[in-house]
N, C-alpha and C positions, 0 to 999 in steps of 0.2 A: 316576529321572533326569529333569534338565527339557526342556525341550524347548531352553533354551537351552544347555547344556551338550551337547545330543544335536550341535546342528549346529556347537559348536568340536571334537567327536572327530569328526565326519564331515568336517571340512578337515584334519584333523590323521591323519585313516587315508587320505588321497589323497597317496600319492608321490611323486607327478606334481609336486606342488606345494610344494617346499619353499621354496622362496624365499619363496614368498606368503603361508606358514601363518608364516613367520619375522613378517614384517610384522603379520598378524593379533595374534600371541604379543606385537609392543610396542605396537600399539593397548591389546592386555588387560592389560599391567603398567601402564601411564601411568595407565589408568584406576582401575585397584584405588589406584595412587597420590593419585589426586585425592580418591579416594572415604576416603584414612584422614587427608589432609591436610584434608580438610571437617570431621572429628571426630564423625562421622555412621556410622558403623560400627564394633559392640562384635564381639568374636570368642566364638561359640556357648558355651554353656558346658559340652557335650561337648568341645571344640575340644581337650584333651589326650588324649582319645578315637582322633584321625581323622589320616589320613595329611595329610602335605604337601599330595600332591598334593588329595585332598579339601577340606583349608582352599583351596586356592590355587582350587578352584571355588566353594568358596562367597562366596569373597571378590569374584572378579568378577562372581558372580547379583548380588552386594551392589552391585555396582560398577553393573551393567548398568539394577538398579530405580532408582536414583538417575540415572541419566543418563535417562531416561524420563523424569523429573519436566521435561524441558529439550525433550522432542518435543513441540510444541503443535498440528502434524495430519500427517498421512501419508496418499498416496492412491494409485492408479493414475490414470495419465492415457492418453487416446488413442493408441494406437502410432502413432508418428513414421518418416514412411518407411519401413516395416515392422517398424523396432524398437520393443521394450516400454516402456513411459516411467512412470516412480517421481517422486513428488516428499514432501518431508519438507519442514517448518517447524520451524525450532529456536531457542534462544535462550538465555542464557549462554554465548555465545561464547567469554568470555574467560575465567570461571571452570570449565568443566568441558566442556573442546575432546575431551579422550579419553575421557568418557564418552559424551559423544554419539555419539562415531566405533565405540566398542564398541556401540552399540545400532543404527548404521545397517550396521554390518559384519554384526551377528545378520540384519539384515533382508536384504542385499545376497548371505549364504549360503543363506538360506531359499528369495529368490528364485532364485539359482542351482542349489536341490537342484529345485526346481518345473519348470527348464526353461526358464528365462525367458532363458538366452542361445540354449540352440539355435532357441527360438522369435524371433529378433530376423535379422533381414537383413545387420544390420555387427553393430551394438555396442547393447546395449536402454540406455537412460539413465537416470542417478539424482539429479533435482534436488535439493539442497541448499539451502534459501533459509530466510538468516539475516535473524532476527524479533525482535530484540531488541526490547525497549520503550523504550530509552534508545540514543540515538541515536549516541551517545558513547562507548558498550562497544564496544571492537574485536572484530574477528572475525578478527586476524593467528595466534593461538592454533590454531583452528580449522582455517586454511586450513595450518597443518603439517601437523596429522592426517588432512586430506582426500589431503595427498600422499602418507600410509603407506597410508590407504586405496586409491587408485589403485595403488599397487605389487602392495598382496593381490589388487586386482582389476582386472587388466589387459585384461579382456575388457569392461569395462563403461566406459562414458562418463559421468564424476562430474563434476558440473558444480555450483560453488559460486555461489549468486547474493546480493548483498548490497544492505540497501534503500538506495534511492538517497534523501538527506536531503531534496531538493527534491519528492518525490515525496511523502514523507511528510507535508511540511507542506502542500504543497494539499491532502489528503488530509485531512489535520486540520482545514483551513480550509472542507471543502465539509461536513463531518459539520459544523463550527459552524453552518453558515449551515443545514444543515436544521435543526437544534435550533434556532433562532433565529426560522426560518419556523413550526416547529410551535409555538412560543414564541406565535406574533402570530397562528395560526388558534384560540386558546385566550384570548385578549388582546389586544387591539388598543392598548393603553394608548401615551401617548407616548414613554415611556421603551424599550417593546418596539419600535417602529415606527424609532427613533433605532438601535438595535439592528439593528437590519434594513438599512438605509440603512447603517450603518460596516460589516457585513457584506458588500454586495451589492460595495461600492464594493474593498474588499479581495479579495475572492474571484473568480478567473477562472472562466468559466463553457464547457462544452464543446459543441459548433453544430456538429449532424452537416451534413457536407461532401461531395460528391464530386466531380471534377471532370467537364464536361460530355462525351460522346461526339465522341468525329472534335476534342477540342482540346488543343491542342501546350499539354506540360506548361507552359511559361513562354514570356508574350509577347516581344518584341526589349527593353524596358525590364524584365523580370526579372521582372514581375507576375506572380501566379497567378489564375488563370479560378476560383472553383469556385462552384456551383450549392450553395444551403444551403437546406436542409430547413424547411418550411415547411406550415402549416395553416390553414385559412379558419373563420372563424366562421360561424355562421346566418344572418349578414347581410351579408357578403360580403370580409369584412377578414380579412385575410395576417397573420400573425402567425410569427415566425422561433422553432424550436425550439431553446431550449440547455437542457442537461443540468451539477447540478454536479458529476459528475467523470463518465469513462469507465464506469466500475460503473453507473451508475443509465442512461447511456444504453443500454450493452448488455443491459439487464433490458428495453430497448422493443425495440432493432434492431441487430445487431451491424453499422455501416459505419464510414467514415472520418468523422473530427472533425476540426476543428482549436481549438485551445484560445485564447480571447480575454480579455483584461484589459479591464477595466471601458471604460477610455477607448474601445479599439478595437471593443467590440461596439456603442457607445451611438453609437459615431459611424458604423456601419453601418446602424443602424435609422434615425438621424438622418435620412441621406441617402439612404432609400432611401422608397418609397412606403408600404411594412407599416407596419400599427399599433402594431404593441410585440412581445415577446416573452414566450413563456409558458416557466417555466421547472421543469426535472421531470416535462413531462407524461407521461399515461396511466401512469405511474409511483409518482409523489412528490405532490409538494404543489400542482402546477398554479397555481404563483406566476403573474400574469400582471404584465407589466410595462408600460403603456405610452407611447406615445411623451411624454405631457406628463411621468410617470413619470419617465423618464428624463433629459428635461431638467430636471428638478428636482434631480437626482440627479445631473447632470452641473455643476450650478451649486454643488452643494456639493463635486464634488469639484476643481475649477476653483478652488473659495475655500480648501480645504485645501491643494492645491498652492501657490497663491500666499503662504499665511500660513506654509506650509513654507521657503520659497526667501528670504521676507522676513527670518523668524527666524538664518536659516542665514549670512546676509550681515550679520546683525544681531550674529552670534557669540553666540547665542542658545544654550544647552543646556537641551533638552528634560530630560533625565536629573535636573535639578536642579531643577525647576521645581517653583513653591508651588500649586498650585489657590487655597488658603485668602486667598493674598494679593491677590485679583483682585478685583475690583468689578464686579459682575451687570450689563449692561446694563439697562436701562430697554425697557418693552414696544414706543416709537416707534425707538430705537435694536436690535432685535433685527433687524428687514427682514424679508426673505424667507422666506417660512415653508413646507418642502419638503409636498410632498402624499404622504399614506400610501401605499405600495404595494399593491394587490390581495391579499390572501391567500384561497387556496383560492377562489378567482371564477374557473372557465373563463371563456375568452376569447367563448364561446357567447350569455353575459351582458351583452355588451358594448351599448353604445347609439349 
Protein backbone atom coordinates (compact mmCIF):
# COMPACT_ATOMS: atom_id res chain seq x y z
CA UNK A 1 0.00 0.00 0.00
CA UNK A 2 1.48 3.63 -0.88
CA UNK A 3 2.14 5.85 1.21
CA UNK A 4 -0.40 7.99 -0.59
CA UNK A 5 -3.18 5.92 -0.06
CA UNK A 6 -1.74 5.15 3.56
CA UNK A 7 -2.53 8.81 4.62
CA UNK A 8 -6.31 9.10 2.85
CA UNK A 9 -7.33 5.79 5.25
CA UNK A 10 -5.65 7.61 8.00
CA UNK A 11 -8.12 10.68 7.57
CA UNK A 12 -10.86 8.47 6.83
CA UNK A 13 -10.19 6.12 10.17
CA UNK A 14 -10.45 9.70 12.33
CA UNK A 15 -14.13 10.23 13.41
CA UNK A 16 -13.63 13.20 14.71
CA UNK A 17 -13.45 14.37 11.28
CA UNK A 18 -16.31 13.73 9.21
CA UNK A 19 -17.16 16.66 7.65
CA UNK A 20 -13.48 17.22 6.65
CA UNK A 21 -12.76 13.69 5.15
CA UNK A 22 -16.27 14.60 3.19
CA UNK A 23 -14.33 17.57 1.76
CA UNK A 24 -11.07 15.66 1.07
CA UNK A 25 -13.43 12.66 -0.63
CA UNK A 26 -14.55 15.77 -3.39
CA UNK A 27 -11.10 17.28 -3.78
CA UNK A 28 -10.44 13.18 -4.75
CA UNK A 29 -13.37 12.68 -7.34
CA UNK A 30 -12.86 16.14 -9.15
CA UNK A 31 -9.49 15.04 -9.46
CA UNK A 32 -9.69 11.48 -10.73
CA UNK A 33 -12.39 13.56 -13.05
CA UNK A 34 -9.86 15.93 -14.53
CA UNK A 35 -7.32 13.08 -14.72
CA UNK A 36 -10.01 10.81 -17.29
CA UNK A 37 -11.13 14.08 -18.89
CA UNK A 38 -7.18 14.73 -19.77
CA UNK A 39 -7.47 11.11 -21.67
CA UNK A 40 -4.27 10.46 -19.83
CA UNK A 41 -5.43 7.37 -17.75
CA UNK A 42 -5.97 3.56 -19.25
CA UNK A 43 -7.61 1.27 -16.44
CA UNK A 44 -5.01 -1.63 -15.35
CA UNK A 45 -5.64 -4.50 -17.24
CA UNK A 46 -6.27 -6.62 -14.09
CA UNK A 47 -8.83 -3.79 -13.45
CA UNK A 48 -11.90 -6.88 -13.79
CA UNK A 49 -9.64 -8.43 -11.16
CA UNK A 50 -10.12 -5.67 -8.34
CA UNK A 51 -12.74 -4.33 -6.21
CA UNK A 52 -14.37 -0.79 -6.59
CA UNK A 53 -12.96 0.24 -3.96
CA UNK A 54 -9.40 -0.74 -5.20
CA UNK A 55 -9.95 0.77 -8.93
CA UNK A 56 -11.35 3.96 -7.01
CA UNK A 57 -7.42 3.97 -5.41
CA UNK A 58 -5.84 3.44 -8.06
CA UNK A 59 -7.45 5.83 -10.08
CA UNK A 60 -6.70 8.75 -7.78
CA UNK A 61 -2.54 7.47 -7.33
CA UNK A 62 -3.39 8.06 -11.17
CA UNK A 63 -4.95 11.25 -10.51
CA UNK A 64 -2.41 12.34 -7.64
CA UNK A 65 0.97 11.68 -10.30
CA UNK A 66 -0.53 13.69 -12.73
CA UNK A 67 -1.27 16.62 -10.57
CA UNK A 68 2.61 16.52 -9.48
CA UNK A 69 3.55 17.10 -12.96
CA UNK A 70 1.72 20.98 -12.04
CA UNK A 71 3.98 21.37 -8.45
CA UNK A 72 7.04 23.12 -9.75
CA UNK A 73 8.80 23.53 -5.97
CA UNK A 74 7.71 22.92 -2.56
CA UNK A 75 9.67 23.92 0.57
CA UNK A 76 9.45 24.66 4.32
CA UNK A 77 9.91 28.04 5.28
CA UNK A 78 10.96 29.79 8.60
CA UNK A 79 8.20 29.51 11.26
CA UNK A 80 6.02 32.63 11.41
CA UNK A 81 5.24 33.65 14.86
CA UNK A 82 5.57 30.33 16.21
CA UNK A 83 3.75 28.73 13.58
CA UNK A 84 5.07 26.18 10.65
CA UNK A 85 5.09 27.80 7.42
CA UNK A 86 4.77 25.53 3.83
CA UNK A 87 4.90 27.08 0.51
CA UNK A 88 4.24 25.13 -2.84
CA UNK A 89 4.66 26.71 -6.60
CA UNK A 90 2.12 25.56 -8.98
CA UNK A 91 0.78 25.96 -12.35
CA UNK A 92 -2.18 24.89 -14.59
CA UNK A 93 -4.32 26.75 -12.72
CA UNK A 94 -6.99 26.44 -14.93
CA UNK A 95 -6.71 22.93 -16.39
CA UNK A 96 -6.11 20.65 -13.40
CA UNK A 97 -7.34 22.96 -10.11
CA UNK A 98 -8.28 19.42 -8.21
CA UNK A 99 -5.42 17.83 -9.08
CA UNK A 100 -3.28 19.99 -7.55
CA UNK A 101 -5.50 20.34 -4.43
CA UNK A 102 -5.35 16.39 -4.22
CA UNK A 103 -1.50 16.43 -4.14
CA UNK A 104 -1.23 19.61 -1.65
CA UNK A 105 -4.23 17.87 0.60
CA UNK A 106 -1.63 14.37 0.45
CA UNK A 107 0.95 17.07 1.68
CA UNK A 108 -1.20 19.11 4.11
CA UNK A 109 -2.21 15.28 5.83
CA UNK A 110 1.38 14.31 5.95
CA UNK A 111 2.07 17.40 7.48
CA UNK A 112 -0.64 17.11 9.91
CA UNK A 113 0.21 13.23 10.84
CA UNK A 114 4.20 14.77 11.51
CA UNK A 115 2.75 17.14 14.09
CA UNK A 116 3.00 20.24 12.44
CA UNK A 117 -0.28 21.71 14.06
CA UNK A 118 0.38 20.85 17.58
CA UNK A 119 3.74 22.28 16.77
CA UNK A 120 2.44 25.70 15.48
CA UNK A 121 1.17 28.60 18.08
CA UNK A 122 -2.37 29.49 16.26
CA UNK A 123 -2.54 27.94 12.83
CA UNK A 124 1.06 26.67 10.82
CA UNK A 125 0.64 28.09 7.19
CA UNK A 126 0.32 26.78 3.75
CA UNK A 127 1.43 29.17 0.85
CA UNK A 128 0.04 28.58 -2.43
CA UNK A 129 1.55 30.69 -5.02
CA UNK A 130 0.26 30.40 -8.52
CA UNK A 131 3.24 30.21 -11.39
CA UNK A 132 1.76 29.99 -14.39
CA UNK A 133 3.90 30.77 -17.41
CA UNK A 134 1.23 32.50 -19.27
CA UNK A 135 -0.01 35.30 -17.64
CA UNK A 136 -3.48 35.01 -18.88
CA UNK A 137 -4.39 31.40 -17.48
CA UNK A 138 -6.77 32.11 -14.63
CA UNK A 139 -6.31 30.84 -11.44
CA UNK A 140 -10.54 31.30 -10.53
CA UNK A 141 -10.56 27.23 -10.91
CA UNK A 142 -8.02 26.77 -8.36
CA UNK A 143 -9.17 29.28 -5.78
CA UNK A 144 -12.52 26.95 -5.56
CA UNK A 145 -10.50 24.07 -4.60
CA UNK A 146 -8.39 26.00 -2.12
CA UNK A 147 -11.84 26.65 -0.59
CA UNK A 148 -12.66 22.64 -0.23
CA UNK A 149 -9.23 22.54 0.77
CA UNK A 150 -9.77 25.10 3.87
CA UNK A 151 -13.03 23.30 4.89
CA UNK A 152 -10.88 19.70 5.21
CA UNK A 153 -8.34 21.71 6.92
CA UNK A 154 -9.64 24.10 9.28
CA UNK A 155 -6.81 24.16 11.56
CA UNK A 156 -4.46 25.39 9.02
CA UNK A 157 -4.05 28.87 7.38
CA UNK A 158 -4.11 28.31 3.17
CA UNK A 159 -3.13 31.13 1.75
CA UNK A 160 -3.39 31.55 -2.10
CA UNK A 161 -0.91 33.93 -3.72
CA UNK A 162 -1.17 35.02 -7.35
CA UNK A 163 1.60 36.72 -9.61
CA UNK A 164 1.05 40.12 -9.91
CA UNK A 165 1.40 41.05 -14.01
CA UNK A 166 3.46 44.15 -13.36
CA UNK A 167 5.75 42.48 -11.30
CA UNK A 168 6.38 39.99 -13.74
CA UNK A 169 7.19 42.15 -16.57
CA UNK A 170 9.93 44.16 -14.74
CA UNK A 171 11.08 40.96 -13.77
CA UNK A 172 11.37 40.14 -17.48
CA UNK A 173 12.59 43.47 -18.26
CA UNK A 174 15.70 43.16 -15.56
CA UNK A 175 16.60 39.45 -16.80
CA UNK A 176 16.75 41.27 -20.38
CA UNK A 177 18.78 43.88 -19.56
CA UNK A 178 21.32 41.36 -17.90
CA UNK A 179 21.29 39.26 -20.86
CA UNK A 180 21.95 42.36 -22.89
CA UNK A 181 24.88 43.53 -20.29
CA UNK A 182 26.39 40.02 -20.61
CA UNK A 183 25.54 40.48 -24.45
CA UNK A 184 28.22 43.84 -24.60
CA UNK A 185 30.97 42.17 -21.76
CA UNK A 186 31.39 39.45 -24.84
CA UNK A 187 30.85 42.37 -27.63
CA UNK A 188 31.09 45.67 -27.50
CA UNK A 189 29.71 46.00 -31.15
CA UNK A 190 27.38 49.01 -32.17
CA UNK A 191 24.31 47.31 -32.55
CA UNK A 192 24.97 45.49 -28.75
CA UNK A 193 25.84 48.91 -27.08
CA UNK A 194 22.22 50.47 -29.13
CA UNK A 195 20.81 47.41 -27.14
CA UNK A 196 21.96 48.32 -24.09
CA UNK A 197 21.10 51.99 -24.19
CA UNK A 198 16.88 50.88 -25.44
CA UNK A 199 17.38 48.58 -22.50
CA UNK A 200 18.75 50.84 -19.71
CA UNK A 201 16.42 53.57 -20.81
CA UNK A 202 13.15 50.98 -20.42
CA UNK A 203 14.15 49.24 -17.36
CA UNK A 204 13.68 50.63 -13.80
CA UNK A 205 16.58 50.05 -11.81
CA UNK A 206 16.51 49.31 -7.76
CA UNK A 207 18.92 52.19 -5.19
CA UNK A 208 19.12 50.73 -1.81
CA UNK A 209 17.43 53.39 0.43
CA UNK A 210 16.88 54.05 3.90
CA UNK A 211 15.62 56.80 5.63
CA UNK A 212 18.17 58.93 7.89
CA UNK A 213 17.85 58.43 11.85
CA UNK A 214 15.99 61.11 14.19
CA UNK A 215 14.00 62.10 10.54
CA UNK A 216 10.10 62.63 10.22
CA UNK A 217 9.02 60.12 7.67
CA UNK A 218 7.60 63.08 5.26
CA UNK A 219 8.60 66.90 5.28
CA UNK A 220 5.34 69.80 5.60
CA UNK A 221 5.51 69.57 1.41
CA UNK A 222 5.06 65.62 1.36
CA UNK A 223 8.75 64.88 0.40
CA UNK A 224 10.64 61.98 1.57
CA UNK A 225 14.29 62.36 3.19
CA UNK A 226 16.27 59.16 2.32
CA UNK A 227 19.85 58.51 2.40
CA UNK A 228 20.87 56.15 -0.82
CA UNK A 229 23.62 53.74 -0.69
CA UNK A 230 26.72 54.67 -2.17
CA UNK A 231 30.58 53.69 -2.75
CA UNK A 232 33.83 55.69 -3.47
CA UNK A 233 36.46 54.65 -5.81
CA UNK A 234 40.50 54.64 -5.33
CA UNK A 235 40.36 58.10 -6.27
CA UNK A 236 37.78 59.46 -4.42
CA UNK A 237 34.44 59.57 -6.45
CA UNK A 238 30.86 58.60 -4.88
CA UNK A 239 29.16 56.59 -7.07
CA UNK A 240 25.20 55.66 -6.29
CA UNK A 241 24.45 51.70 -6.07
CA UNK A 242 21.37 50.45 -8.13
CA UNK A 243 20.55 46.90 -8.34
CA UNK A 244 18.09 45.58 -11.51
CA UNK A 245 15.48 44.11 -9.36
CA UNK A 246 15.17 43.30 -5.52
CA UNK A 247 16.79 39.60 -6.13
CA UNK A 248 20.06 40.55 -7.12
CA UNK A 249 20.17 43.37 -4.36
CA UNK A 250 19.34 41.08 -1.59
CA UNK A 251 22.23 38.52 -2.93
CA UNK A 252 24.52 41.90 -1.56
CA UNK A 253 22.37 43.25 1.51
CA UNK A 254 18.94 42.69 2.43
CA UNK A 255 17.58 46.66 3.25
CA UNK A 256 14.96 49.06 1.91
CA UNK A 257 15.04 50.32 -1.97
CA UNK A 258 13.06 52.28 -3.68
CA UNK A 259 12.49 51.61 -7.41
CA UNK A 260 13.37 54.45 -10.02
CA UNK A 261 12.52 54.89 -13.77
CA UNK A 262 15.28 55.96 -15.92
CA UNK A 263 14.12 59.68 -15.98
CA UNK A 264 14.05 59.87 -12.24
CA UNK A 265 17.35 58.20 -11.33
CA UNK A 266 19.41 60.19 -14.12
CA UNK A 267 18.17 63.23 -12.87
CA UNK A 268 19.30 62.22 -9.27
CA UNK A 269 22.82 61.64 -10.31
CA UNK A 270 22.42 64.71 -12.53
CA UNK A 271 21.94 66.96 -9.76
CA UNK A 272 23.81 65.61 -7.38
CA UNK A 273 27.84 65.79 -7.02
CA UNK A 274 28.59 61.61 -7.52
CA UNK A 275 30.05 60.37 -10.60
CA UNK A 276 27.64 58.00 -11.96
CA UNK A 277 26.18 54.77 -10.88
CA UNK A 278 27.48 51.41 -10.87
CA UNK A 279 24.85 49.08 -11.46
CA UNK A 280 24.66 45.10 -10.15
CA UNK A 281 27.66 45.58 -7.99
CA UNK A 282 29.81 42.87 -6.02
CA UNK A 283 27.04 40.89 -7.50
CA UNK A 284 26.38 41.00 -11.28
CA UNK A 285 27.90 42.79 -14.05
CA UNK A 286 29.31 46.02 -12.22
CA UNK A 287 27.90 48.03 -15.09
CA UNK A 288 29.31 51.45 -14.35
CA UNK A 289 27.42 54.33 -15.58
CA UNK A 290 28.55 57.60 -15.65
CA UNK A 291 27.51 61.05 -15.37
CA UNK A 292 28.56 62.01 -19.23
CA UNK A 293 26.78 58.39 -19.60
CA UNK A 294 23.85 59.37 -18.64
CA UNK A 295 23.57 62.45 -20.16
CA UNK A 296 23.93 60.93 -23.38
CA UNK A 297 21.45 58.54 -22.45
CA UNK A 298 19.13 61.26 -21.14
CA UNK A 299 19.36 63.00 -24.64
CA UNK A 300 18.11 60.18 -26.38
CA UNK A 301 15.59 59.55 -24.12
CA UNK A 302 14.48 63.38 -24.23
CA UNK A 303 14.59 62.73 -28.33
CA UNK A 304 12.37 59.53 -27.97
CA UNK A 305 9.77 61.21 -25.89
CA UNK A 306 9.59 64.13 -28.00
CA UNK A 307 9.41 62.05 -31.55
CA UNK A 308 6.64 60.02 -29.35
CA UNK A 309 4.37 63.15 -28.47
CA UNK A 310 5.10 64.53 -32.13
CA UNK A 311 3.85 61.28 -33.81
CA UNK A 312 0.89 61.12 -31.38
CA UNK A 313 -0.44 64.70 -32.25
CA UNK A 314 0.51 63.74 -35.67
CA UNK A 315 -2.16 60.76 -35.57
CA UNK A 316 0.75 58.89 -36.34
CA UNK A 317 0.21 54.85 -35.64
CA UNK A 318 3.32 53.11 -34.70
CA UNK A 319 1.45 49.72 -35.26
CA UNK A 320 1.28 50.44 -38.98
CA UNK A 321 4.34 51.70 -39.69
CA UNK A 322 6.85 50.71 -42.80
CA UNK A 323 10.74 50.73 -41.50
CA UNK A 324 11.51 49.89 -45.43
CA UNK A 325 9.76 53.11 -46.63
CA UNK A 326 12.18 55.59 -44.90
CA UNK A 327 15.16 57.07 -46.14
CA UNK A 328 18.56 56.66 -43.95
CA UNK A 329 19.88 59.94 -42.88
CA UNK A 330 23.12 61.05 -44.23
CA UNK A 331 26.32 60.80 -41.84
CA UNK A 332 26.11 65.16 -41.24
CA UNK A 333 22.41 64.69 -40.60
CA UNK A 334 22.61 61.78 -37.95
CA UNK A 335 24.07 64.36 -34.90
CA UNK A 336 24.76 63.26 -31.71
CA UNK A 337 26.28 60.24 -31.28
CA UNK A 338 25.59 58.63 -27.63
CA UNK A 339 28.85 57.24 -25.87
CA UNK A 340 29.16 53.50 -24.97
CA UNK A 341 28.28 52.58 -21.52
CA UNK A 342 31.04 50.85 -19.20
CA UNK A 343 30.74 47.16 -19.30
CA UNK A 344 32.29 45.09 -16.51
CA UNK A 345 34.75 48.46 -15.56
CA UNK A 346 34.44 48.85 -11.78
CA UNK A 347 34.17 52.21 -10.95
CA UNK A 348 37.85 51.62 -9.34
CA UNK A 349 39.15 52.18 -12.97
CA UNK A 350 37.88 55.41 -13.31
CA UNK A 351 40.29 58.55 -14.21
Amino acid sequence: MSSFQDLYELAASDKSRGMQFHAIQEIRRGAVRELQNAGVYTEPEDSDSMTDEELAARRAEAAYAYGLQSILESSKLPNQEGNESYAVAVRDTSTKPYCIALCIQTKLEELRAQGAERNSKTRPVYYVICANPELTETVDPLKQTMDILRMAYPNWNILLSERDPKEEAQRALAENLRQIIEKNQKDQSDENSQQLAAALLATPLYFPAERPEKQPENTKEGEVHLQFGKARSESGKAYFLAFTDRAQMFKWKQMGCVELGFKEYSDLVLHSQDAGIVVDPYVGANLCLTREMLQSLQSQYEMMNSLLNSMAEAGFDPMNFDPSKMTPPNEQEQGYQPQKPKVNEWWKKDK
